[in-house]
N, C-alpha and C positions, 0 to 999 in steps of 0.2 A: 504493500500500500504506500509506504513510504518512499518508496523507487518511483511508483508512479506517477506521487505529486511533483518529484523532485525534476523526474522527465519533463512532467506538461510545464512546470515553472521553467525549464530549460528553452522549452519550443517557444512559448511564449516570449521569452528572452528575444529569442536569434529572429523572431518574426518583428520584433518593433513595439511600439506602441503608437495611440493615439493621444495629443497631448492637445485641448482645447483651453480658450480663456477669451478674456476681451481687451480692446484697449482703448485707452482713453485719454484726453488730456489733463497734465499733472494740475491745471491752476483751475483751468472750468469744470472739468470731469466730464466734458462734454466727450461722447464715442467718439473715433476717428473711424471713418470709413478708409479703406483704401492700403491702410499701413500693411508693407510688406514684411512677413515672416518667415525668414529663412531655417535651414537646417545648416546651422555653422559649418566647412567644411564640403558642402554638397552644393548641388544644383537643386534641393526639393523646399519649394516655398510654397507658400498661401496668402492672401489677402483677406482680411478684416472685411466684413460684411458692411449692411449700413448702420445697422447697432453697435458695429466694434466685434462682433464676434469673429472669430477663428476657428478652425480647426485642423490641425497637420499630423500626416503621418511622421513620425520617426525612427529611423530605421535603426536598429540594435548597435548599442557602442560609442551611438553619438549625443552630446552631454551638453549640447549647449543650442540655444535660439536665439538668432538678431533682431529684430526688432528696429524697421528704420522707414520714414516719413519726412517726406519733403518739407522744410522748416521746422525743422525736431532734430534733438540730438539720438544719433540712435543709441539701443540699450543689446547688450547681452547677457542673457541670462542663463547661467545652470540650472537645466532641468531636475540633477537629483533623484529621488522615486515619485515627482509631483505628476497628478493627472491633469490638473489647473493653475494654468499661471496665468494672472490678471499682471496686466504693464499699466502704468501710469507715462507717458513721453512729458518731456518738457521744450518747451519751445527753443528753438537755437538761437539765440541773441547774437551770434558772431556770423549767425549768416547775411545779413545787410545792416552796413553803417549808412548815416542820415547828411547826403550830400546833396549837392546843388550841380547844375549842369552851365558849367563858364567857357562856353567858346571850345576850346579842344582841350580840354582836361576834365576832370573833377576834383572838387576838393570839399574837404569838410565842412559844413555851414558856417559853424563858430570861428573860421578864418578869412570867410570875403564878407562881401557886400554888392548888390547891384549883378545879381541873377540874370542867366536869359530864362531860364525857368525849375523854379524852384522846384523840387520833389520832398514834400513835408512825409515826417513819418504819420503814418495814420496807424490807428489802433484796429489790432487784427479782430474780428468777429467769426465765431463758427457756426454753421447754418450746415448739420451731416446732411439735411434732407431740403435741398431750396428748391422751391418751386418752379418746377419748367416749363410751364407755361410762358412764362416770361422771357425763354428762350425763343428766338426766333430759326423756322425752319422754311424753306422753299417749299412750296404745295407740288405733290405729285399726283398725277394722273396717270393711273394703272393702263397700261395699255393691252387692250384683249387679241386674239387670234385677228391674222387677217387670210382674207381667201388667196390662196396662191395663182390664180386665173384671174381675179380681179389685179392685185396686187403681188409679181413673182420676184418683185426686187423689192430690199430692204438695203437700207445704210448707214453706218452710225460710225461716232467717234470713237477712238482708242480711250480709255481710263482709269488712269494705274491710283487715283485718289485711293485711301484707305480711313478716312476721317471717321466715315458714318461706323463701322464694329468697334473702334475703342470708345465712339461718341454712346453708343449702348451699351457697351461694356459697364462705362463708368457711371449710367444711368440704371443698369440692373444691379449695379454691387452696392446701389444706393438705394434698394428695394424699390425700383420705380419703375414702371412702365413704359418704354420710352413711347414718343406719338409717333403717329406713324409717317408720318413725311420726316422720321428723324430715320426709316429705314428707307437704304439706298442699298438697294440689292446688289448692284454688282461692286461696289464699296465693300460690302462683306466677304464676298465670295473672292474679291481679289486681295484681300486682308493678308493670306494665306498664301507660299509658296508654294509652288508646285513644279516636279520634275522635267521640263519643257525640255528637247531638246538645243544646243547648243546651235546657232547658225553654222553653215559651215561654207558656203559662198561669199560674194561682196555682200550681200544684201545683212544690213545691221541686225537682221530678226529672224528667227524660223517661224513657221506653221505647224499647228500640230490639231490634227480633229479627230475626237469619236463619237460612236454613236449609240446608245444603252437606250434601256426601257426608262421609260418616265414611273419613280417611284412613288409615285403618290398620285396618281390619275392612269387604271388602268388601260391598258390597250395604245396609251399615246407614248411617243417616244420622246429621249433627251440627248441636245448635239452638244456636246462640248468643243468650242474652239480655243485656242491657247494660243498666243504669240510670245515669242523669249526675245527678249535683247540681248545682247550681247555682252556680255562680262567682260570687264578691265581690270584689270590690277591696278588697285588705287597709285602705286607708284609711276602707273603708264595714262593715267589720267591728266587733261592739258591743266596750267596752274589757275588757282582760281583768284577771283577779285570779287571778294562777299561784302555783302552789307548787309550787317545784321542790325533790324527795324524795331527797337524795342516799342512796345507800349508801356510805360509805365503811370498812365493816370488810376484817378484814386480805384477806377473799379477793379484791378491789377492788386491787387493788398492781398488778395485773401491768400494763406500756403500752397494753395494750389495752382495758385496764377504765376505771379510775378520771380517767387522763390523757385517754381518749376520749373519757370523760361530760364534761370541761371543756370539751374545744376543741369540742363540740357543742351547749353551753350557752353557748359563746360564741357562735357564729353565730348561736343563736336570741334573743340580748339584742340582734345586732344588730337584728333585726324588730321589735322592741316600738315603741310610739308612746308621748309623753309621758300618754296617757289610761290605758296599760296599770300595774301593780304586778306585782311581783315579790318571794317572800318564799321564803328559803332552808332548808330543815330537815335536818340533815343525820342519823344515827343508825349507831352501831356497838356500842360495849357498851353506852351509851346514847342516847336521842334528846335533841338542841339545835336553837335556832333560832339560825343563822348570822348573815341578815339578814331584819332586819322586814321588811315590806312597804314598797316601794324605788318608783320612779317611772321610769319606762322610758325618761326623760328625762334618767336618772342610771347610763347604758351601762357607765362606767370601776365605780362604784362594784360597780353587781354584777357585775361579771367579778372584779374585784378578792378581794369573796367568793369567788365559785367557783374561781379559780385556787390561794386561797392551803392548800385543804385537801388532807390528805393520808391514807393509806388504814392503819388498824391495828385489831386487836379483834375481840371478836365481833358478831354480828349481829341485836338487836335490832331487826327489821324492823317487827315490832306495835305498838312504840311512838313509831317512828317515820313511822306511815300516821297511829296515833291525832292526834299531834299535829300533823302536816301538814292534816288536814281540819278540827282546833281552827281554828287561820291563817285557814285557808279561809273557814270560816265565821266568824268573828271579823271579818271584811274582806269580805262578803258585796257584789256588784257587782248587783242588780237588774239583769233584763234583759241582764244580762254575760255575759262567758264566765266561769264558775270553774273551776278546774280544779288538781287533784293532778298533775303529770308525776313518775312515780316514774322513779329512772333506776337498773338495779343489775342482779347476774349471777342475782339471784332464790334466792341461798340465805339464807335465813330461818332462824335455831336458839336465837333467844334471844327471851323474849318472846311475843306471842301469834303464835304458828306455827302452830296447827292451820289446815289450810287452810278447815274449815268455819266457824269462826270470824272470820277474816278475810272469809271470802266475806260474811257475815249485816253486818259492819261497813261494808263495801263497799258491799252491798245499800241498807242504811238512808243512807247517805252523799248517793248518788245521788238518793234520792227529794227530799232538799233543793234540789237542782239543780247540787252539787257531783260533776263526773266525772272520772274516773281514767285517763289514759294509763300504758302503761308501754312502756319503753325497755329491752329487753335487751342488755347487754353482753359481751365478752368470750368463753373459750375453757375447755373441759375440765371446769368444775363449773355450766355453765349450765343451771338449774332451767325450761326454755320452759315444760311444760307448766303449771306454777304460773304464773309471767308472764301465760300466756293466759289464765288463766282469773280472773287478777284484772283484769286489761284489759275480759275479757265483764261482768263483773261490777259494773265500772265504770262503763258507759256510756261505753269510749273505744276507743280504740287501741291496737295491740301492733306495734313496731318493733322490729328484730334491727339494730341497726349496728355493724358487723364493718369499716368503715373512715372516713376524714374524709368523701370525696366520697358516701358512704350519708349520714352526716350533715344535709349541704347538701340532698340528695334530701329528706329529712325538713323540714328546720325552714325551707330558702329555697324550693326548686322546688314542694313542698307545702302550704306552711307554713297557708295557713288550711283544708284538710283535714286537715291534723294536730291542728290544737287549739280548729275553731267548727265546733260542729255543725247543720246545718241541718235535718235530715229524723233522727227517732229509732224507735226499735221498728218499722223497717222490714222486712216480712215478704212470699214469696212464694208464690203459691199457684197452680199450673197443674192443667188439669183436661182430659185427653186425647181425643181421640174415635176411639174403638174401629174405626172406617170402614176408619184409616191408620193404627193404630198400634197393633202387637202390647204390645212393651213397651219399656220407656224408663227409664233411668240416672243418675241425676245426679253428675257428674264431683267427687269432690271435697266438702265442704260435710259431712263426717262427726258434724263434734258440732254442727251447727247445723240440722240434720233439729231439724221440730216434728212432734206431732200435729195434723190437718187442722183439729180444731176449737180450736188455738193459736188459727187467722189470726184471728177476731174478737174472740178472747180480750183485752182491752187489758191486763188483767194480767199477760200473759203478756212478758215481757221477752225484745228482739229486735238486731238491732245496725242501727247509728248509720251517718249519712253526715256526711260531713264537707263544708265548702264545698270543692265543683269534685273532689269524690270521683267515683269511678267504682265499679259494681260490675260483672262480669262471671260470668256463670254459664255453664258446657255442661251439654247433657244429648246423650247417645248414643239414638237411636232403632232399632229394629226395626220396618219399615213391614209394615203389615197383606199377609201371603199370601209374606211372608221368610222360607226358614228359616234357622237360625239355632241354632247349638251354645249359643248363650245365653239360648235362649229358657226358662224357668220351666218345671219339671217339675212341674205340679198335673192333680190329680182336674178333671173337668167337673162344675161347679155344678149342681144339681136341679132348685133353688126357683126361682134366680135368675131376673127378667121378661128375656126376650130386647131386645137391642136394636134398635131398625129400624133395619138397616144402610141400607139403600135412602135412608132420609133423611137418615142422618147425611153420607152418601157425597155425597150431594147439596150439602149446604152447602159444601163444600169448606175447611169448618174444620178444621185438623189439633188448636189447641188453643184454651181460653180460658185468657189468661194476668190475675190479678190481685196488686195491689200494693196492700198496707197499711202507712201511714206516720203519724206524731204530727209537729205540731210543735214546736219544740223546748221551749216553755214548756206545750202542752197535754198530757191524759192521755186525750182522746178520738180516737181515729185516723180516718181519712179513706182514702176506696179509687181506686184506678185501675183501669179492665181495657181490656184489648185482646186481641182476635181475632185468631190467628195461622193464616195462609192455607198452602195445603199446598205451594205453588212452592216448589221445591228446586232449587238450579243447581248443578251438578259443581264440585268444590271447585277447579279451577285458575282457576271463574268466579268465585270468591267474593271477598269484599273483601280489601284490604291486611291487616284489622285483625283478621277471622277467622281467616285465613290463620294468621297469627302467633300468635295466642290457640290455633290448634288443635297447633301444631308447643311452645309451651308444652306442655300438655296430656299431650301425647305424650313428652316428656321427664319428667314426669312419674309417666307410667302406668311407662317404662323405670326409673326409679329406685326405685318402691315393689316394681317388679317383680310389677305388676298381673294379675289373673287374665284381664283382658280389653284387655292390649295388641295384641292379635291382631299383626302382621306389621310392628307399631311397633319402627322398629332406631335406633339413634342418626344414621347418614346420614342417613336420612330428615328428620330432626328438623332439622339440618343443610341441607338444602336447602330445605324450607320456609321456616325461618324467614330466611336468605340473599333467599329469594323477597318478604321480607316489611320490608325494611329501611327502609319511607317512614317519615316524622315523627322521624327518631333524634336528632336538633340534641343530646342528650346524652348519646347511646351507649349508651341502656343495652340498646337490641336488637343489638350488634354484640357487649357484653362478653358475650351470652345464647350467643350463635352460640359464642364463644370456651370457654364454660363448658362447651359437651355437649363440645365436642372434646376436654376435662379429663377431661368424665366418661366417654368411651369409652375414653381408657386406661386406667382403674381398673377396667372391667367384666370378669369372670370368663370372655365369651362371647370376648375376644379382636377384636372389633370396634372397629377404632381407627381414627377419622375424622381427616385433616389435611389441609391446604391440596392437597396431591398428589392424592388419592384421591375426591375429590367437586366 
């Protein structure tokens, strides 16, 4: 008997434990959503829920847990034989001193006088749960099936954005439901790497398509198409000339604003090489230049900038894009990367604000070879769909980072698809063959629908690949002689010439798919096409990376609460992507898995998935 307990106390041992608690702040006691919980030693962490709570495996042997948050000093603690450890954080005072912005330095308040614009210290407030309504999002308009005889061409822009899955992310770890114009479907679904292969011609991109059963609407099928950029070795990357666009008006205060945009500016200084510059602009009631343009070979010096600033005022945003792309061009890199990185919650009220006028500045910016990323921050006043759409407008990117490790995802794991573009006004354009296909859907991709006579349009302005970017598209099909509740209620055409199905059936084309791209210094575009054959294999046959791309998808059709999620439940979503868990070396398909499980206890239907039940 005594052998026996000593065994199961043994197993038990080498299997781990479960170690839960909450955390909180040391002076308000207010919860902290968000705080990361490491396993000292490892790569196995967790996140604090929206009450502060936790929960983390730990694997046998290991004694200790970090505990660390963006404007907080972090803590380590020895676990011991404890099942509960509750943390108190204290707030970091040594993360921003209370300076003034003078022309091209900073200095500490209590040594000048006569400001270009002050940045007073403002007293921080915690809100774990603010209201999102007061967030502004772009309205989407779901778009349904169209008939392939009426309409057999579709066209749409490239969009490597990933804003909209950490902009939910950080809205469901905050027990909240996001709305549904805050779900951008192919934003999700492109969140996520995926094994594309490598170009292997001049052309800066491959093509990659398959074609499975549609899992959640039987009978109908799902195409996956993939484009890969091209990967560079950051050392083989042309130098850059950045400028980096702070916001720091008073709505910038809160830990997860202003404090985030440093310690994410920090990682990204560490990147730079001594060929790269670096020039600071910050703007609140008004715009200043922090730091000239700085040598990437001089890492303390601009951190140093970016650390010592602090968040007060209002928000003159217009005059601080104006003079960010003055820098810009004043320092102008031939053959370089130039680039605005604006970083801010995206409320604009002082200055030029109209968003049509910003856009037209943007517009002209860009044609010089100067593009615009932006970086949204923060919680409760965050402007996304303004963000997006000066990002589209830019020629760059739009990034949501809602914590440190999004961060690193940005500026180390990505970093020269975040900020060297290889392939620009890249456009798609498929053209169906009526034989095999009734009608056809594109998952997602809402405001980047073109008109068909865009694709050869080169005036027509499209979105950018980034080096070792990916793009991923679905489309939902209805195969020829399906029916199908979704199928398009129209009149029969007159005029219309019949097609020869006999012939079309014959080739065994399902589609021709083509791609139009610029290089990144040219304004004349270049085409690709490829032939898509009509072999379909059952979706439990289909790849890893489908697999997973479609159980995204599906998580997504459940959160906009899609007209065409046909028999798509949260489990479901849950088993798939479980099914789908190769290449994760950084988690972020397992923290996906962990998210629907968030999000089926918030759902209305009463559908809640946990480790018991699937």
């Amino acid at each position: 008997m005594l052998l026996g307990l000593i065994t199961c106390a043994n197993a038990q041992s080498n299997q781990g434990r479960t170690i839960t608690g909450t955390v909180a702040d040391l002076i308000t006691h207010d919860s902290l959503p968000g705080v990361l919980v490491v396993v000292k030693g490892t790569k196995k962490g967790a996140t604090t829920d929206a009450r502060g709570h936790y929960s983390i495996e730990v694997p046998a042997g290991n004694t200790h847990l970090i505990f660390s948050y963006v404007g907080y000093a972090s803590q380590e603690i020895a676990i011991g034989d404890r099942q509960t450890i509750n943390v108190e954080l204290a707030q970091d005072t040594k993360v921003l001193s209370e300076v003034v912005v003078t022309g091209y330095k900073t200095q500490v308040r209590r040594s000048i006088t006569g400001s270009i614009a002050p940045m007073g210290a403002q007293p921080r407030s915690f809100h774990p749960l603010p209201n999102p309504s007061t967030e502004s999002y772009k309205a989407m308009q779901e778009t349904g099936f169209l008939d392939v005889r009426r309409q057999p061409v579709t066209t749409f822009s490239a969009d490597v954005d990933r804003a909209s899955y950490s902009n939910i992310r950080r809205l469901l770890n905050n027990g909240q439901r996001p709305p549904k114009d805050a779900v951008r479907l192919e934003e999700m679904i492109n969140y996520f790497s995926y094994q594309y292969p490598q170009p292997t011609g001049e052309a800066p991109l491959s093509i990659t398509t398959e074609l499975a059963e549609s899992p959640w609407n039987s009978g109908l099928q799902l195409l996956r198409i993939g484009l890969q950029a091209r990967r560079v070795k950051n050392d083989q990357l042309p130098p850059s000339n950045l400028v980096f666009l702070l916001d720091v008006s008073g709505s910038m205060s809160a830990p997860n604003k202003l404090p985030l945009v440093q310690a994410s500016l920090n990682l990204l200084t560490d990147q730079l090489r001594p060929v790269d510059r670096v020039a600071i602009v910050v703007y609140a009631g008004a715009a200043g230049l922090v730091l000239p343009p700085t040598s990437g070979d001089q890492p303390q010096r601009i951190k140093d900038a970016i650390n010592q600033l602090q968040a007060g005022g209002s928000t003159a945003g217009g005059a601080g894009i104006e003079l960010a792309y003055k820098v810009a061009k004043d320092h102008f890199i031939p053959n370089g990367n130039n680039r605005v990185i604006l970083a801010t919650d995206g409320d604009f009220n002082v200055g030029i604000s109209g968003e049509g006028e910003l856009q037209r500045l943007i517009e002209q910016q860009r044609k010089t070879g100067i593009f615009l990323s932006v970086l949204g921050f923060g919680m409760g006043n965050l402007k996304d769909s303004h963000l997006e759409t000066l990002a589209d407008k830019g020629n760059g990117n739009y990034a949501y980072i809602d914590n440190l490790p999004e961060a690193r995802k940005v500026f180390i794991h990505e970093f020269g698809g975040t900020l060297f573009t290889v392939a620009k006004d890249v456009k798609l354009q498929l053209e169906f063959n009526p034989a095999y296909v009734q009608a056809y859907r594109l998952l997602g991709y809402e405001d980047r629908r073109l008109a068909n006579e865009d694709f050869k349009d080169d005036q027509k302005d499209a979105g950018d690949l980034g080096a070792g970017h990916s793009v991923t598209a679905l489309y939902e099909l209805i195969p020829a002689g399906t029916k199908s509740q979704y199928l398009p209620k129209t009149d029969s055409l007159k005029y219309q010439t019949l097609v020869d199905t006999k012939a079309s059936a014959q080739s065994g084309e399902l589609l021709t798919l083509k791609v139009r791209y610029k290089q990144p210094a040219d304004s004349v575009s270049r085409q690709l096409q490829q032939v898509v054959k009509t072999k379909s294999v059952s979706f439990d046959r289909a790849t890893n990376d489908f697999r997973f791309a479609a159980a995204v998808a599906e998580f997504g059709l459940l959160l906009s609460e899609s007209s065409y999620k046909g028999s798509a439940r949260y489990r479901q979503v849950v088993k798939l992507a479980k099914g789908a868990l190769t290449d994760d070396s950084e988690g972020y398909r397992s923290e996906f898995v962990r998210l629907v499980k968030t999000a089926s206890g918030l759902t209305a239907s009463g559908e809640v998935v946990d480790d018991d039940n699937n």
